[in-house]
N, C-alpha and C positions, 0 to 999 in steps of 0.2 A: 346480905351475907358478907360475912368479912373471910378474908384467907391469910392465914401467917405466913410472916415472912417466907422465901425459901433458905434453906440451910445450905452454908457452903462447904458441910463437910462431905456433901456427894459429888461435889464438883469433879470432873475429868482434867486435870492440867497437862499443860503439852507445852513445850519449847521446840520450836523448827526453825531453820534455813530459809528463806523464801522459797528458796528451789525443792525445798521437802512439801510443801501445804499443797492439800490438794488444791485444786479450781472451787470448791464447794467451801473450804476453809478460808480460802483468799475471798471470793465472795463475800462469805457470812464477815467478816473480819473491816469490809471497804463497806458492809453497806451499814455497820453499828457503824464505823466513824461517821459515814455522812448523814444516819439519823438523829447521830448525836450532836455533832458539829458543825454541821451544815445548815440541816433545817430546824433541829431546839433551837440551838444559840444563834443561827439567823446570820452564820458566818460564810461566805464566798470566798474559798480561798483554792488552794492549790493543794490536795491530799495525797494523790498519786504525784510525789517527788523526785523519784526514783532511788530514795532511803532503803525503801521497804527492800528493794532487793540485796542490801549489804546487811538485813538489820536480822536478828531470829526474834521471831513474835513470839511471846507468851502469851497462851489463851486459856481460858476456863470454860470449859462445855455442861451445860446444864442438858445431857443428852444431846439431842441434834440441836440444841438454840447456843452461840453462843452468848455467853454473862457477861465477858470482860474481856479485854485484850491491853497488850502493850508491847509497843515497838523498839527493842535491844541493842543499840548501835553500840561498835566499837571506836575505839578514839577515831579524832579525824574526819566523821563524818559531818557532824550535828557541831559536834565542840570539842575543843581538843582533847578532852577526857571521853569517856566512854558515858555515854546517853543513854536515859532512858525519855522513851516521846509517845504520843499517839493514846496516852492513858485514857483507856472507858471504859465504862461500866453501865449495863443495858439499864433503863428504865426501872423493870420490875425487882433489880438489883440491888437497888440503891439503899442506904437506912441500914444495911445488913453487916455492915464490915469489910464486903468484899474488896469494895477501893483500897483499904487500908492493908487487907490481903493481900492483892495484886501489885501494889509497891514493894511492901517486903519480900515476896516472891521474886519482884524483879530484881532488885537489889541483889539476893543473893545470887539469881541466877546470871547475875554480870559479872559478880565473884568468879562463878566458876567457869565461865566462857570467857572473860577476860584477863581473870584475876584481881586480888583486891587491889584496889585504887580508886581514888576521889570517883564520882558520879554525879554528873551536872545534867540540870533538867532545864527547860526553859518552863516556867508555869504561869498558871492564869493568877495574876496577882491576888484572885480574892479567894484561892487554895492557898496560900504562903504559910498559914497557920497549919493545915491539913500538913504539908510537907515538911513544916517546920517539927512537927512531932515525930517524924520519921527520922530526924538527923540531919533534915537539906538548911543550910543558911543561906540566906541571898547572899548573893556577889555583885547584885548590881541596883540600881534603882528600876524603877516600875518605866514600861517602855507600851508604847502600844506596836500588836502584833496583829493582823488583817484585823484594824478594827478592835480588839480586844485589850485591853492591859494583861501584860504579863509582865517576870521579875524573873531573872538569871539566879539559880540555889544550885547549890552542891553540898553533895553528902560527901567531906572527908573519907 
């Protein structure tokens, strides 16, 4: 038995504060990155930074599951421009668009929390095409980051 994709026009979106998520939201939110980043990709690294409390998370709530998240920084933290980091997107997610959602999403909404200006990301060098179609050009060569190759882009 096969099942279609899910549709992300039902999705819940939410932008908060750290200091606004509940304890259930913060949860749901650290344990997609470390199922994503930690144990898929087989990476040991350091997630709780202490970003997340300057940063407002963008999430996608598929009802109580969340689908997606992304971590909102203003200049200064991550890079001297305003940052977008912590991009994921759940398992059953994937294939669908919503990655592709959840960046233009975030993009604008660094618009309107920060105002328009450049957005620099640091990414997994072998997304560079993925970001590349969004507007981000690299700014730097390909670097390894805990073990992974990444590539410094910004979106103008």
């Amino acid at each position: 038995m096969t099942t279609s994709p899910p549709s992300t026009s039902s999705l819940d979106w939410r932008t908060q504060p750290f200091d606004q998520l509940s304890t259930a939201e913060l949860y749901a939110i650290l344990q997609l990155r470390a199922s994503v980043f930690v144990v898929e990709q087989q990476c040991a690294y350091q997630d709780v930074d202490g970003k997340d409390l300057l940063a407002h998370h963008l999430t996608a709530w598929d009802g109580a599951q969340l689908a997606a998240c992304a971590r909102l920084l203003p200049p200064g933290v991550s890079f001297p421009q305003v940052s977008i980091g912590r991009v994921v997107t759940a398992p059953r997610w994937r294939g669908t668009g919503l990655g592709r959602l959840l960046m233009a999403r975030s993009v604008d909404m660094c618009a309107q929390l920060y105002g328009a200006q450049p957005i620099q990301i640091g990414a997994q060098a072998h997304l560079k095409s993925f970001y590349g179609g969004l507007g981000f050009v690299p700014v730097s060569e390909d670097y390894l980051e805990d073990g992974i190759a990444h590539v410094d882009m910004v979106r103008p």
